[in-house]
Backbone of each chain as nested JSON, in Angstrom:
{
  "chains": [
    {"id": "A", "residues": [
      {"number": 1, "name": "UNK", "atoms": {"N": [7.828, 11.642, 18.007], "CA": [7.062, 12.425, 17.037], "C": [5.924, 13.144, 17.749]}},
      {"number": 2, "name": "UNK", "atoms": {"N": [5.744, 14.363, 17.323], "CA": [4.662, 14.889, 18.205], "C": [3.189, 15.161, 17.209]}},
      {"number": 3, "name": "UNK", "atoms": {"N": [2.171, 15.095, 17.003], "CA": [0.886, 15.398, 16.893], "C": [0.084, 16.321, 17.551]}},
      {"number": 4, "name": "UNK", "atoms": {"N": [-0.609, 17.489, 16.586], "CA": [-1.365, 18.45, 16.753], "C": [-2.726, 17.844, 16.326]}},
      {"number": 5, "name": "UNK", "atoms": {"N": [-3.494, 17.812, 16.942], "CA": [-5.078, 17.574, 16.951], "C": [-5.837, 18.595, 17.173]}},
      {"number": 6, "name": "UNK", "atoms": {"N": [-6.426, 18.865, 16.053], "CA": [-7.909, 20.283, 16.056], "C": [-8.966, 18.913, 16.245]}},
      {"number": 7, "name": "UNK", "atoms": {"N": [-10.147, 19.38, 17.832], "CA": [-11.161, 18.788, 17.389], "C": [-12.215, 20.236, 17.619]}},
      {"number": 8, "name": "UNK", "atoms": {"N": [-13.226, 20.344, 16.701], "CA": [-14.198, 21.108, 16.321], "C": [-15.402, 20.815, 15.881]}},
      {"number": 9, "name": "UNK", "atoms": {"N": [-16.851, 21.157, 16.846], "CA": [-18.081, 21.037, 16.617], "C": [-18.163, 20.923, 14.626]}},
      {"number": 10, "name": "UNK", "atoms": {"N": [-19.199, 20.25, 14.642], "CA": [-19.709, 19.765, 12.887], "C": [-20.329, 20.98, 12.896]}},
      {"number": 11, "name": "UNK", "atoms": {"N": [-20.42, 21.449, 11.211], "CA": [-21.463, 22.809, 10.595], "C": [-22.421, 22.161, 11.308]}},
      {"number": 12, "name": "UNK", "atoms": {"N": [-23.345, 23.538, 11.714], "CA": [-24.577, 23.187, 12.178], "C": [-24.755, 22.781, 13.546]}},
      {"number": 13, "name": "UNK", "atoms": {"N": [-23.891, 22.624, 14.031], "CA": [-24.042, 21.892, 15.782], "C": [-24.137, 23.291, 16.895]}},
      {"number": 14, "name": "UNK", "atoms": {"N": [-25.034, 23.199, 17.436], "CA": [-24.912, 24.409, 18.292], "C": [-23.611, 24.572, 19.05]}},
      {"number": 15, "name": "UNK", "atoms": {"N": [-23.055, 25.783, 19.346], "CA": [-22.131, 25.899, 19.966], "C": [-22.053, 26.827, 21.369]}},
      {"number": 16, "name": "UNK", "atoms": {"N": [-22.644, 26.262, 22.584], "CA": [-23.248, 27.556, 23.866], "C": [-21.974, 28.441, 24.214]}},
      {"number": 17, "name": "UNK", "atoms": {"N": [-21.214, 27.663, 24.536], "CA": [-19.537, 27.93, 24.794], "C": [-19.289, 29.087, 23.605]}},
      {"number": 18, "name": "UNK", "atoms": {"N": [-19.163, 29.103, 22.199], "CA": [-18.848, 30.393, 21.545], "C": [-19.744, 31.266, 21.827]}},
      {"number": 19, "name": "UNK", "atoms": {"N": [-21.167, 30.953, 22.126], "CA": [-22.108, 32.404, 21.946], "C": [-21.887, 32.527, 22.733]}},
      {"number": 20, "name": "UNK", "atoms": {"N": [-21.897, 31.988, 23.793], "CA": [-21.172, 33.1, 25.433], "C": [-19.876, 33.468, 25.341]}},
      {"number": 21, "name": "UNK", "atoms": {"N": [-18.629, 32.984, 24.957], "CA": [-17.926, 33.879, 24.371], "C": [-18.241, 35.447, 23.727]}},
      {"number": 22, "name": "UNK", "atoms": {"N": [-18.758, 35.092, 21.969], "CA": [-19.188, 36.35, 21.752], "C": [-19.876, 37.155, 22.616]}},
      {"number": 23, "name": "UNK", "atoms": {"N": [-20.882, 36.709, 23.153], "CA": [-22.063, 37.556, 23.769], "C": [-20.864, 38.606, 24.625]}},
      {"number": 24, "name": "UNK", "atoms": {"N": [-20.064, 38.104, 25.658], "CA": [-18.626, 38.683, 26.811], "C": [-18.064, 39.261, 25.912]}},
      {"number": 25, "name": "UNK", "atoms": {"N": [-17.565, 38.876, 24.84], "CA": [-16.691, 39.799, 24.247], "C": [-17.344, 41.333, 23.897]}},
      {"number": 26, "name": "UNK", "atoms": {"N": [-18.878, 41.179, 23.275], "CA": [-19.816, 42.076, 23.186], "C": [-19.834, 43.048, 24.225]}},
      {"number": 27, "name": "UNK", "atoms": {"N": [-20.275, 42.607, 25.283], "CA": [-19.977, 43.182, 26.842], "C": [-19.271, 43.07, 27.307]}},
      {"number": 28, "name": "UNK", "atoms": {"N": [-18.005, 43.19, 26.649], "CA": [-16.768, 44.481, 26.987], "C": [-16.109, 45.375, 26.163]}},
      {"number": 29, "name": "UNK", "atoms": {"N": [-17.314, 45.221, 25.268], "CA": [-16.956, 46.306, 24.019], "C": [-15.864, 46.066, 23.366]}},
      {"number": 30, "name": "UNK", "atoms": {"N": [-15.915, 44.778, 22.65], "CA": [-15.587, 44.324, 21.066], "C": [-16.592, 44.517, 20.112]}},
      {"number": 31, "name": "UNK", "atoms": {"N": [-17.176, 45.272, 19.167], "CA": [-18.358, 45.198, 18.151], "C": [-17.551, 44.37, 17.291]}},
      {"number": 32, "name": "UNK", "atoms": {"N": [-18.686, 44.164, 16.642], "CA": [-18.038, 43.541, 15.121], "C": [-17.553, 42.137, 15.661]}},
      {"number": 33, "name": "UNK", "atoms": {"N": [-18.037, 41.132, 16.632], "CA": [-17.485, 39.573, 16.629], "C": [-18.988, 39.171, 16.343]}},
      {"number": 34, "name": "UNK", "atoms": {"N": [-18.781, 38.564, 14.654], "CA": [-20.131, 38.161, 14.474], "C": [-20.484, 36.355, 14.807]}},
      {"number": 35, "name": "UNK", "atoms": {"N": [-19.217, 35.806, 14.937], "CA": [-19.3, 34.476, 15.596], "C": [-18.373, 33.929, 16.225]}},
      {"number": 36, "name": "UNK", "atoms": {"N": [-18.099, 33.196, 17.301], "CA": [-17.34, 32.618, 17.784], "C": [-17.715, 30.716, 17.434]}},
      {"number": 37, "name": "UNK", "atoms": {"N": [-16.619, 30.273, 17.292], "CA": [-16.841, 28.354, 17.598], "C": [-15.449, 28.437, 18.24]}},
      {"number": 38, "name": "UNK", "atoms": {"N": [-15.547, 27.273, 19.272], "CA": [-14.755, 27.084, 20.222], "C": [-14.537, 25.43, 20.204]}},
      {"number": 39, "name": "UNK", "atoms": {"N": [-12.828, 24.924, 19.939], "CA": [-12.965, 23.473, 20.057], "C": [-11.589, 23.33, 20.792]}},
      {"number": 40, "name": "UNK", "atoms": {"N": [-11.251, 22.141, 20.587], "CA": [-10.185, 21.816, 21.254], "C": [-9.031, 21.495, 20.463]}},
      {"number": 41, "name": "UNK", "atoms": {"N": [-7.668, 21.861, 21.584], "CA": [-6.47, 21.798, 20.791], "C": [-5.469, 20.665, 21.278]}},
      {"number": 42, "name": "UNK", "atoms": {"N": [-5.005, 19.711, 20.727], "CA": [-4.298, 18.716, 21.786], "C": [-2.974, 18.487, 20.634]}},
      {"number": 43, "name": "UNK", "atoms": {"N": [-1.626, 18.583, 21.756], "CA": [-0.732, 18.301, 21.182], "C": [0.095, 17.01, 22.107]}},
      {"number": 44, "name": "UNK", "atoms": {"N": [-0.025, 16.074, 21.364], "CA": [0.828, 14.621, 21.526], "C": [2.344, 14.419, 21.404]}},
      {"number": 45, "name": "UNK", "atoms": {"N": [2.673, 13.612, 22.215], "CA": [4.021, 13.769, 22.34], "C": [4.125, 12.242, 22.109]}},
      {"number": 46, "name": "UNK", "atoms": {"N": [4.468, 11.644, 21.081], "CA": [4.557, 10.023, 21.264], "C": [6.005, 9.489, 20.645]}},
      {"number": 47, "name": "UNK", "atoms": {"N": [5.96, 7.86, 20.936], "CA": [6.832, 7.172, 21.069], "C": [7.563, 6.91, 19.453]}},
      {"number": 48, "name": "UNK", "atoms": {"N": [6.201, 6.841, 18.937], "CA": [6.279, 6.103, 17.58], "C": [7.163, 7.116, 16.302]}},
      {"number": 49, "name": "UNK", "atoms": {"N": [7.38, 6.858, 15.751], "CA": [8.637, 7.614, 14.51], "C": [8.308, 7.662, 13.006]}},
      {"number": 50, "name": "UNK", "atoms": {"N": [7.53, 6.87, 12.726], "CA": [7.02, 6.072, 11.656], "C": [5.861, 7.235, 11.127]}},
      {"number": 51, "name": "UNK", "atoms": {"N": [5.869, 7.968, 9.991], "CA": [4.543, 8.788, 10.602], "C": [3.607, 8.163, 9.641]}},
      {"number": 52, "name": "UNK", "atoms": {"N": [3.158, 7.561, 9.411], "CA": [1.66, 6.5, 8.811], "C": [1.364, 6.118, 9.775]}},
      {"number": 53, "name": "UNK", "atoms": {"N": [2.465, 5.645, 10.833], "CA": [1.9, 4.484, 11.81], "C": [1.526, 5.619, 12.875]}},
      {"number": 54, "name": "UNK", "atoms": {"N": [1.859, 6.792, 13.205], "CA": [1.692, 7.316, 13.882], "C": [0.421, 7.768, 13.897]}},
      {"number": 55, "name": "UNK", "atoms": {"N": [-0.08, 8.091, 12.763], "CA": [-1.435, 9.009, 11.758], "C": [-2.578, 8.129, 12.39]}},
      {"number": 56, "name": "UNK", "atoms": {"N": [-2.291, 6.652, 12.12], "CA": [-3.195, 5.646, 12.06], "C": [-3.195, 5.342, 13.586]}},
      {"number": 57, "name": "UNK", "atoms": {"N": [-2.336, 5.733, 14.234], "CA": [-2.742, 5.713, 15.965], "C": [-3.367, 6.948, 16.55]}},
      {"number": 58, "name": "UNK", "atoms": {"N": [-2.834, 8.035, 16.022], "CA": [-3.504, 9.378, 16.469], "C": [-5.051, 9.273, 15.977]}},
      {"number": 59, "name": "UNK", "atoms": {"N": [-5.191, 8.783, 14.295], "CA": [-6.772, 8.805, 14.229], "C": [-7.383, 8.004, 15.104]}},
      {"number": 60, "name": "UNK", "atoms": {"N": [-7.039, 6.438, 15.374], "CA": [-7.616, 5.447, 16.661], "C": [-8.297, 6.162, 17.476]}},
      {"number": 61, "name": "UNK", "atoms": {"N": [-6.869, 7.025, 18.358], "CA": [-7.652, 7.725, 19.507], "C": [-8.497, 8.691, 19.281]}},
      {"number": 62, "name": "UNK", "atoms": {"N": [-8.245, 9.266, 18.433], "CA": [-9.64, 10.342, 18.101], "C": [-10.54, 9.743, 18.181]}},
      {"number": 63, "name": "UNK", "atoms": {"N": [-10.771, 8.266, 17.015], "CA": [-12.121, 8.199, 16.999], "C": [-12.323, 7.454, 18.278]}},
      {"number": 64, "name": "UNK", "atoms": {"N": [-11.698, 7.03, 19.135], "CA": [-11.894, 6.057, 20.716], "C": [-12.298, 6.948, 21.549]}},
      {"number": 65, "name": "UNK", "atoms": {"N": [-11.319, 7.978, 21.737], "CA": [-11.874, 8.905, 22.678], "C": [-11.256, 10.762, 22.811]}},
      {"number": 66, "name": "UNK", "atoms": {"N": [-10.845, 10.702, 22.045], "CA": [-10.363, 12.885, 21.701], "C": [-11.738, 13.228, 21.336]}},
      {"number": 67, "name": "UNK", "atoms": {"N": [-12.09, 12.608, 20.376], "CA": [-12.944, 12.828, 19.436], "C": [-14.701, 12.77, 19.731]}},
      {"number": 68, "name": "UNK", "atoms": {"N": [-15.804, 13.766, 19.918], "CA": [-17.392, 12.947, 19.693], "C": [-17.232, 12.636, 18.59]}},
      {"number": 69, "name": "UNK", "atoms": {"N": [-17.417, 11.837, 17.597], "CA": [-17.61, 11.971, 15.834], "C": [-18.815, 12.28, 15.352]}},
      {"number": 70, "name": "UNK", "atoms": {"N": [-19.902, 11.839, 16.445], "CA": [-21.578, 12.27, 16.32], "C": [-21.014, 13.633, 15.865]}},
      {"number": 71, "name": "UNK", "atoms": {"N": [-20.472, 14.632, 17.177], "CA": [-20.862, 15.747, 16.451], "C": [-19.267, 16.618, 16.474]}},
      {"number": 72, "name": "UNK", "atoms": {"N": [-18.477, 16.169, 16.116], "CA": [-17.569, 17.077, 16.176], "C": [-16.526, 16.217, 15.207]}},
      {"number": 73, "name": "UNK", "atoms": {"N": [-15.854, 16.806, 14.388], "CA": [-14.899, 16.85, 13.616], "C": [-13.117, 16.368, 13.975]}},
      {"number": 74, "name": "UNK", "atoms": {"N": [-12.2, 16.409, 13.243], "CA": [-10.808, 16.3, 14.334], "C": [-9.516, 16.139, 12.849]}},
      {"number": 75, "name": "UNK", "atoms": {"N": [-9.059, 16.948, 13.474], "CA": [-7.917, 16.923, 12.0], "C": [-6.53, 17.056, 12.883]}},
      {"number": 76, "name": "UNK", "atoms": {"N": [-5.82, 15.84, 12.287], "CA": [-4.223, 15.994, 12.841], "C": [-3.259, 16.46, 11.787]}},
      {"number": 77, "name": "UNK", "atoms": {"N": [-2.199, 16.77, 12.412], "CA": [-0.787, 17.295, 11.819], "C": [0.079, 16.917, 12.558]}},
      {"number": 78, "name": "UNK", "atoms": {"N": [0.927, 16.284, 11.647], "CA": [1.808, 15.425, 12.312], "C": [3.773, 16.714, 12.64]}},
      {"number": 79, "name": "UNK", "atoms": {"N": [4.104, 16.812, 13.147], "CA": [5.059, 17.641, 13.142], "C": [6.423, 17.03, 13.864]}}
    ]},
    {"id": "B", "residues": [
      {"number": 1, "name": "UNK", "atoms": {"N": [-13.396, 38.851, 8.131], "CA": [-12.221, 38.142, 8.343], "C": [-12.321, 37.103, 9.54]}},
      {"number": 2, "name": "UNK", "atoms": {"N": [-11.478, 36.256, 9.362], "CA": [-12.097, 34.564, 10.266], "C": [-10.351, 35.093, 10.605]}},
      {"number": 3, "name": "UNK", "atoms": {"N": [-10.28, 34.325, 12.442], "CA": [-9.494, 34.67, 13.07], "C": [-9.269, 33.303, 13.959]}},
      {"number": 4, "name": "UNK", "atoms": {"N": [-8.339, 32.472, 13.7], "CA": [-7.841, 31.206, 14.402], "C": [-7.02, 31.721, 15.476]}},
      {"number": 5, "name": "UNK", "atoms": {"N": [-7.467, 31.399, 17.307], "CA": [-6.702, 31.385, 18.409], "C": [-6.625, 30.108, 18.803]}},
      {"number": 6, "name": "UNK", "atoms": {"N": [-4.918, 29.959, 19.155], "CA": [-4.631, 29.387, 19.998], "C": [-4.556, 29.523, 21.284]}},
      {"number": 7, "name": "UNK", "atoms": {"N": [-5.13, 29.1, 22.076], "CA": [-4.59, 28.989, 23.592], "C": [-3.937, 27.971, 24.497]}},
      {"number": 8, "name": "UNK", "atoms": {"N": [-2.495, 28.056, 24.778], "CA": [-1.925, 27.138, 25.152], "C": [-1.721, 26.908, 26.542]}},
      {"number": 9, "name": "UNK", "atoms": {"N": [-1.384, 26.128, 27.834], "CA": [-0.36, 26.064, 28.468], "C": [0.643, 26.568, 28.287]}},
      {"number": 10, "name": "UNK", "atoms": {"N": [1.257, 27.957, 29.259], "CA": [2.693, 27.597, 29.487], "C": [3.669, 26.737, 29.366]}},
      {"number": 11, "name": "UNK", "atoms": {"N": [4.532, 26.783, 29.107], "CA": [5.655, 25.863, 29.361], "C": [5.846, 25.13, 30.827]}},
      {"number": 12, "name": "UNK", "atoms": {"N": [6.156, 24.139, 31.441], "CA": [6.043, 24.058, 33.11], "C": [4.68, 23.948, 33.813]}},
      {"number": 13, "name": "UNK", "atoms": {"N": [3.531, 25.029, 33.382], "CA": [2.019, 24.73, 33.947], "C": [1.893, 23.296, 33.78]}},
      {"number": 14, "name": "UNK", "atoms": {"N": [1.717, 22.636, 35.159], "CA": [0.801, 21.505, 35.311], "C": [-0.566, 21.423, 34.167]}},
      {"number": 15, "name": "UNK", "atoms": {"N": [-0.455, 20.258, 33.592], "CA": [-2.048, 19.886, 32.701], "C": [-2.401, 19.059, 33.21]}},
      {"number": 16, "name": "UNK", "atoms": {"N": [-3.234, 19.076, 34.068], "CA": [-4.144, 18.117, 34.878], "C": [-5.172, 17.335, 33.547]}},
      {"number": 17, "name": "UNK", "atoms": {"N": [-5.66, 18.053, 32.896], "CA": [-6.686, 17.57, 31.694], "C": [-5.425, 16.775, 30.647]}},
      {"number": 18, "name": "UNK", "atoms": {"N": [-4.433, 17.286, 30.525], "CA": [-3.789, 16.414, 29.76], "C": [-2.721, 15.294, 30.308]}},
      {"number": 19, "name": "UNK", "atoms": {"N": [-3.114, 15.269, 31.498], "CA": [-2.309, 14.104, 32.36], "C": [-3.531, 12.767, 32.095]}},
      {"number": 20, "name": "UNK", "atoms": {"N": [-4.917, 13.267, 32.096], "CA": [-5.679, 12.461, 32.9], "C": [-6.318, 11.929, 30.742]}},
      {"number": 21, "name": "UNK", "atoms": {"N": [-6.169, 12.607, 29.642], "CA": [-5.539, 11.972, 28.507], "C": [-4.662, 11.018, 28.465]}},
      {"number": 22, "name": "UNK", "atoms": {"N": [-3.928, 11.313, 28.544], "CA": [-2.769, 10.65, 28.617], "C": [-2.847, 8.923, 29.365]}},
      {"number": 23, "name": "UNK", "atoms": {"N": [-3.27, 9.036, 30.381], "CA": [-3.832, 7.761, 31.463], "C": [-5.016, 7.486, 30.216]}},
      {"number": 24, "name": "UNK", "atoms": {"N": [-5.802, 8.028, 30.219], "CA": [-7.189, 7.325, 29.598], "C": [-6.599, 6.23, 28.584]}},
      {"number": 25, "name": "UNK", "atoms": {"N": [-5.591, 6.907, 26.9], "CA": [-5.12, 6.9, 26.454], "C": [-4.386, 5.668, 26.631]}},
      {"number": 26, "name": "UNK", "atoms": {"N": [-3.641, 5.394, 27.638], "CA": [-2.924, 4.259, 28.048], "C": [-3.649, 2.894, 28.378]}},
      {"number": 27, "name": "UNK", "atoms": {"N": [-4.529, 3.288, 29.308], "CA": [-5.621, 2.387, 30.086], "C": [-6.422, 1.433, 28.548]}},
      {"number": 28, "name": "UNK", "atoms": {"N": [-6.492, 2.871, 27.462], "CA": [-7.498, 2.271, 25.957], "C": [-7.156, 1.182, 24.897]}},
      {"number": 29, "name": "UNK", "atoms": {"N": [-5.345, 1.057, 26.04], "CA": [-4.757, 0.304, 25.055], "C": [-3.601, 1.134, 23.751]}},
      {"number": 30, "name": "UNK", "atoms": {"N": [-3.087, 2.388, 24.211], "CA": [-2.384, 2.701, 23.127], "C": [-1.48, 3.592, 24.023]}},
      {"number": 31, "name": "UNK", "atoms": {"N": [-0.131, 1.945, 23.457], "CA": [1.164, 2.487, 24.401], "C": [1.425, 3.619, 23.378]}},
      {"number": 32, "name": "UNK", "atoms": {"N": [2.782, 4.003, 24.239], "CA": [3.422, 5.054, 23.217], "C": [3.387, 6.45, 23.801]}},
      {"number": 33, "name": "UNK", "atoms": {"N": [2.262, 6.952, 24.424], "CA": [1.891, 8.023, 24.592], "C": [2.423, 8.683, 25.221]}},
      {"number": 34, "name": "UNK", "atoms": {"N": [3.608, 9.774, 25.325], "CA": [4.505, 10.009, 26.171], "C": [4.008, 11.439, 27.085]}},
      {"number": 35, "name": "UNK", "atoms": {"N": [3.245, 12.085, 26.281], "CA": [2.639, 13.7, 27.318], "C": [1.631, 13.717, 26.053]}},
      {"number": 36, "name": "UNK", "atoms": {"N": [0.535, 14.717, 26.926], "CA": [-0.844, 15.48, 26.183], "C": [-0.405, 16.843, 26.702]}},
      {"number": 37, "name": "UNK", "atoms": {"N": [-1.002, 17.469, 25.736], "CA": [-1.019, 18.901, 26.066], "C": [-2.377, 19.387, 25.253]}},
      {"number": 38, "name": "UNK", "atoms": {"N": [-3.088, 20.199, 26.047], "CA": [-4.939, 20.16, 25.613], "C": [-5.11, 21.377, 25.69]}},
      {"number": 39, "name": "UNK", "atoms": {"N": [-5.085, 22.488, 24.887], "CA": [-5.793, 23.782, 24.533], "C": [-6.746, 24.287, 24.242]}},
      {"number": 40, "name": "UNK", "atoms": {"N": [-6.627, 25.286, 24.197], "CA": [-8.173, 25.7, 23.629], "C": [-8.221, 26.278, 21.901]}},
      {"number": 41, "name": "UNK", "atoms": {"N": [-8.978, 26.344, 21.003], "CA": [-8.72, 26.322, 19.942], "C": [-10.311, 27.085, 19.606]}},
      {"number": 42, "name": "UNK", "atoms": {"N": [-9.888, 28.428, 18.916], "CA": [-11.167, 29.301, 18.766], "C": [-11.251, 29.848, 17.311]}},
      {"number": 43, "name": "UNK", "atoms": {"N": [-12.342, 30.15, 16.716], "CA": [-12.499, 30.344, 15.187], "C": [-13.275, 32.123, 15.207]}},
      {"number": 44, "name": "UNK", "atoms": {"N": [-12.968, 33.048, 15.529], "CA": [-13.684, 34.297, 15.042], "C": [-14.091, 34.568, 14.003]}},
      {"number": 45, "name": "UNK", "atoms": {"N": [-15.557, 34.979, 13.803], "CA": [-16.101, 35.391, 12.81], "C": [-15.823, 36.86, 12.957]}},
      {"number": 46, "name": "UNK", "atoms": {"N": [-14.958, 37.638, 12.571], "CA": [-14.766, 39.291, 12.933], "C": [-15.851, 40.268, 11.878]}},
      {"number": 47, "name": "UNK", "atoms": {"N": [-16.055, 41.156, 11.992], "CA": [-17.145, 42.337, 11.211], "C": [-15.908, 42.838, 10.031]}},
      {"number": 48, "name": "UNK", "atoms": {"N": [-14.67, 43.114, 10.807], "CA": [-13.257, 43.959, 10.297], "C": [-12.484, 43.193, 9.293]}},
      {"number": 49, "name": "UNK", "atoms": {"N": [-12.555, 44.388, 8.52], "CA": [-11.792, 43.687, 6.688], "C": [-10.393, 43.906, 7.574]}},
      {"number": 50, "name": "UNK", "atoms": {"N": [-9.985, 45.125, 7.964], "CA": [-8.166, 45.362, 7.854], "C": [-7.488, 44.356, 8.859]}},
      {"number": 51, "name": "UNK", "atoms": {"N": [-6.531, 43.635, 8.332], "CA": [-6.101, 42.433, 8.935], "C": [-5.041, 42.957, 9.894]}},
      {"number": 52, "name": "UNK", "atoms": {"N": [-4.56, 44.434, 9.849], "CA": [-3.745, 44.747, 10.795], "C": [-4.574, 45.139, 12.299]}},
      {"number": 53, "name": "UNK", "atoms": {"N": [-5.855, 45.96, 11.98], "CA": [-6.783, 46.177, 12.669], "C": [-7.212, 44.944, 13.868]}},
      {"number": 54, "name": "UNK", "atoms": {"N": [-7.666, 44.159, 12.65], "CA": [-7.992, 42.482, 13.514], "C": [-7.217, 41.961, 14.492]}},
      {"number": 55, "name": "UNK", "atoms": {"N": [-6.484, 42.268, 13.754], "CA": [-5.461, 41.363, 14.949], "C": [-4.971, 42.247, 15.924]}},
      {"number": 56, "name": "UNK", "atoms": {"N": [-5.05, 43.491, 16.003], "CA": [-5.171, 44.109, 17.273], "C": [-6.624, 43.9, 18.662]}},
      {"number": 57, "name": "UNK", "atoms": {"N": [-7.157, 43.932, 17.393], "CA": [-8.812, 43.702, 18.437], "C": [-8.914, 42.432, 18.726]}},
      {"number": 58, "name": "UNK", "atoms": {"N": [-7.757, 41.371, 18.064], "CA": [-8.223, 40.468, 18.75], "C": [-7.182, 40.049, 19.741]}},
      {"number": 59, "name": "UNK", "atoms": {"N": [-5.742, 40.472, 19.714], "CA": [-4.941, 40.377, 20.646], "C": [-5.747, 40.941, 21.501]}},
      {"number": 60, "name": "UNK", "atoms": {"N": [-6.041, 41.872, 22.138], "CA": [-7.492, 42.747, 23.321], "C": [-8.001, 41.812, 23.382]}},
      {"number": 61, "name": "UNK", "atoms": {"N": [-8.871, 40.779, 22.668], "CA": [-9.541, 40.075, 23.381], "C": [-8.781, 38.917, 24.411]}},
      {"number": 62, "name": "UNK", "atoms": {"N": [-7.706, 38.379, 23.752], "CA": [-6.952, 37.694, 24.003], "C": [-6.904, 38.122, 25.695]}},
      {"number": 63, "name": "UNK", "atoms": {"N": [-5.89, 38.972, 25.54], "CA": [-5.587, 39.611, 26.723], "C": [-6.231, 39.934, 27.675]}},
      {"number": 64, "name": "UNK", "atoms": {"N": [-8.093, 40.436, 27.556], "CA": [-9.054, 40.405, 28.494], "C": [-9.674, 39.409, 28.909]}},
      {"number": 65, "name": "UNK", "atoms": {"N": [-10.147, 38.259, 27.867], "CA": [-10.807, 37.721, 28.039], "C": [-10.927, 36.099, 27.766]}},
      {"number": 66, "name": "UNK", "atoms": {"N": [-10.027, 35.859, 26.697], "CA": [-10.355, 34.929, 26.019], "C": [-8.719, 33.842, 26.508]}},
      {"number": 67, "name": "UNK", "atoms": {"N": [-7.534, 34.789, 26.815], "CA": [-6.188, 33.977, 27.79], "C": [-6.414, 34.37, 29.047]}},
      {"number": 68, "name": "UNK", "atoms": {"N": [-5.375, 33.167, 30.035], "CA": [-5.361, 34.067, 31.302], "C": [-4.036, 33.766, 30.762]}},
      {"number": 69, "name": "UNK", "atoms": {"N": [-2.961, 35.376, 30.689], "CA": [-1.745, 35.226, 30.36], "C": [-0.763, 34.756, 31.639]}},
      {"number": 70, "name": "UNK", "atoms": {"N": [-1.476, 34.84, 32.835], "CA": [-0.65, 34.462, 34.037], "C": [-0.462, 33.163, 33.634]}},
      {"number": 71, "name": "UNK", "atoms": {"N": [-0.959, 31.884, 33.254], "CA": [-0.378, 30.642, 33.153], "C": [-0.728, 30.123, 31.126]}},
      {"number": 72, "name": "UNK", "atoms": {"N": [-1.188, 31.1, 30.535], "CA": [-1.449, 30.57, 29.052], "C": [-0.794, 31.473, 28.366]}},
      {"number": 73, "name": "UNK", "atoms": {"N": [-0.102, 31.197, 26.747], "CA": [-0.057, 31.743, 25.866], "C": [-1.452, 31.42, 24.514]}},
      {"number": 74, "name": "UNK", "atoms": {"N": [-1.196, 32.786, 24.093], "CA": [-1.889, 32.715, 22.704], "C": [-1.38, 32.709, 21.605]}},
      {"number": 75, "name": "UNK", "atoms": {"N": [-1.844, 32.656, 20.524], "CA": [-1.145, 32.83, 18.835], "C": [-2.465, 33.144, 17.871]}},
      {"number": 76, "name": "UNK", "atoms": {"N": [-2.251, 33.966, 17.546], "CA": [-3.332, 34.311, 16.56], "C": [-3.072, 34.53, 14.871]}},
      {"number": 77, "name": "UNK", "atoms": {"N": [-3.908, 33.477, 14.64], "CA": [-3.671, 33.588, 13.238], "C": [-5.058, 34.07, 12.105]}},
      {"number": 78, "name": "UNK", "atoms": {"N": [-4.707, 35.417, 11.152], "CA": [-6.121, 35.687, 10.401], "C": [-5.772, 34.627, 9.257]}},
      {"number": 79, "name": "UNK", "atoms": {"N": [-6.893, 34.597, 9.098], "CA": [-7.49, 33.511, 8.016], "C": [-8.338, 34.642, 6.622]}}
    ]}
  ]
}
């Protein structure tokens, strides 16, 4: 079974990595990018078949270690 | 208009970041884990209503700045 994991800064958390994004995109003449957020994308390839049991292992590792939870978010899809 | 990129690995590109998942992952105690694959995952805030528009300006970004298409693909989805 494989797993897609979005993890993404919380509302409100600064993000340096998108504004330097935007800012580059700016200076190379994109107008109009009024924000960038930038997170991470992880796709899992696992053993397990079961998808509850799978859900409940993919969240584990998020919250163990994919995941800050202080400040960042994480949503799976199981596929 | 809000603009979801993916940025992936190639197919075949070595993932050094998702090898060294993968080990962590194992080491944390959670068999199973057969491959990681770790992207980048971006949220645009765009200025541009026309969604055909957008997604031209943002494939351009794609392509300048934001993939290196020599070893990544992208996917862009408007929101």
């Amino acid at each position: 079974m494989k797993a897609r994991v979005h993890v993404t800064l919380k509302y409100g958390v600064l993000d340096p990595q998108g504004k330097a994004i935007a800012g580059a995109l700016g200076s190379l003449g994109f107008p109009g990018v009024n924000d960038v957020r930038q997170g991470k994308y992880l796709e899992l390839d696992l053993a397990e078949t079961d998808a509850e049991t799978a859900r409940e292992q993919v969240k584990a590792m998020c919250e163990k270690l994919l995941a800050n939870t202080v400040i960042e978010n994480y949503s799976i899809e199981l596929v």
